[in-house]
C-alpha positions in Angstrom: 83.6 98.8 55.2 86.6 96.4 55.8 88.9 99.2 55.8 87.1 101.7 58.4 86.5 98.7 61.0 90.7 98.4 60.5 91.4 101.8 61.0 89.5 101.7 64.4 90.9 98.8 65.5 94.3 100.2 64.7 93.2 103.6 66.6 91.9 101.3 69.7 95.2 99.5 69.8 97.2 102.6 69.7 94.9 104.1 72.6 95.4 100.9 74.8 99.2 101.1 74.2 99.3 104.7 75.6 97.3 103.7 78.4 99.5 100.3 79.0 103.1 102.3 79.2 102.8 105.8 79.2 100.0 106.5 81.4 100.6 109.2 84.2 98.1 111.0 86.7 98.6 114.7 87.6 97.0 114.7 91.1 96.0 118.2 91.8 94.9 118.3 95.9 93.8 121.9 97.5 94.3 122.2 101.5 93.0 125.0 103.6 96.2 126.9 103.1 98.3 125.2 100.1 98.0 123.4 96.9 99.3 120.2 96.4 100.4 119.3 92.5 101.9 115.6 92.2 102.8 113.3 89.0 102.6 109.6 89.8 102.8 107.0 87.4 100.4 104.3 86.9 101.7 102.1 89.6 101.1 104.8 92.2 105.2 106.3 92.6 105.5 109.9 93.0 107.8 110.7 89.7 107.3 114.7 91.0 106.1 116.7 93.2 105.2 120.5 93.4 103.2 123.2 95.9 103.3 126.6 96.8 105.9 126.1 100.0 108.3 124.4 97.5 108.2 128.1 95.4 108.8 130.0 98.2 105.5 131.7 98.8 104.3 134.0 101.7 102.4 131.3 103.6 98.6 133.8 103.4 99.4 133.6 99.7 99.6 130.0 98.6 96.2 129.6 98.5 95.7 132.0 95.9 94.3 130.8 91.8 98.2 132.6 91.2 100.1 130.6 93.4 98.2 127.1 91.8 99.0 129.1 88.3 103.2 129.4 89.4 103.3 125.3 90.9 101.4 124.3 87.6 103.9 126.1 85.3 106.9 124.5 87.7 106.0 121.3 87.1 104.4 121.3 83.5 108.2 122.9 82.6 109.8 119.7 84.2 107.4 117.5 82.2 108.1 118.8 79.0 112.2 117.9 80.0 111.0 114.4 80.7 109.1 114.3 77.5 105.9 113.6 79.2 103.2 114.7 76.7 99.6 113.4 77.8 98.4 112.0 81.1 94.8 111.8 83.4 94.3 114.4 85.3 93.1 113.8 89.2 90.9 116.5 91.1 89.9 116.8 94.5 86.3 118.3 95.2 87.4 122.2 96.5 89.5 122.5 93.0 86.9 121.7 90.8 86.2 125.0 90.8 89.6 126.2 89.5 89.6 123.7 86.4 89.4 126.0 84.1 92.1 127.8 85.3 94.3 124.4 85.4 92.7 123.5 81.9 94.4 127.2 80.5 97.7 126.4 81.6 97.9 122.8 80.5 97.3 124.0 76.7 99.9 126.3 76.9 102.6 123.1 77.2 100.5 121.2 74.3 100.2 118.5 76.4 96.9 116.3 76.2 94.5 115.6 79.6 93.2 111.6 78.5 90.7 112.3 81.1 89.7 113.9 84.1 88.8 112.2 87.6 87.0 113.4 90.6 88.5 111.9 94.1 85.9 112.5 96.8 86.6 110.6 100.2 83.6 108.3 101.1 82.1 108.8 104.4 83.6 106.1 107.0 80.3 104.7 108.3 77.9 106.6 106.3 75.6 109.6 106.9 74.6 110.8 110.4 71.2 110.0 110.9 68.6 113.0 111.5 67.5 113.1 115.5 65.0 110.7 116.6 61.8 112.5 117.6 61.2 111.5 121.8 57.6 111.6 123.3 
């Protein structure tokens, strides 16, 4: 009994170290006609940065799942240099519906997704009313 409660406290302090020092976000952000990959730490500094005008692609095709497929590898190979090997990954609302694509290529790098967040931007003085009915 003494020894399990040890071995997760042990597993809970290594999990909390991670998270203290080597905790980076790969911010994933879809325009209308680009993709936006950055790595930031956990102070907020861009460490790199990555999208489909930086490759050199045709401007009607960098808003293709291929294009997201050739920044992703760009920047996971630069990751692997920098020994980077696990961080939280940061979604915007349109490329939810590419995360399974993103989820394929990360694997290929063995490099481990801590979590994944959803960034939605709140509404700046909430929802517009219906129209008031006038007799």
């Amino acid at each position: 009994m003494q020894n399990s409660i040890n071995f997760k406290f042990k597993k809970l302090q290594d999990v909390s170290n991670i998270l203290q020092t080597k905790v980076y976000f790969l911010n994933v952000r879809t325009t209308l006609n680009n993709f936006y990959v950055t790595v930031t730490n956990n102070f907020g500094k861009v460490i790199l940065l990555s999208s489909g005008g930086m490759l050199k692609l045709l401007s009607s095709k960098r808003n293709t799942s291929y294009s997201l497929e050739l920044v992703l590898i760009d920047l996971l190979k630069k990751l692997v240099k920098l020994q980077i090997n696990c961080f939280i990954l940061r979604l915007d609302f349109q490329t939810i519906k590419r995360k399974k694509l993103i989820s394929k290529i990360i694997q290929k790098f063995s490099i481990k997704v801590l979590a994944i967040q959803l960034n939605t931007l709140k509404a700046f003085n909430g929802v517009r009313p219906s129209k008031r009915r006038r007799i």
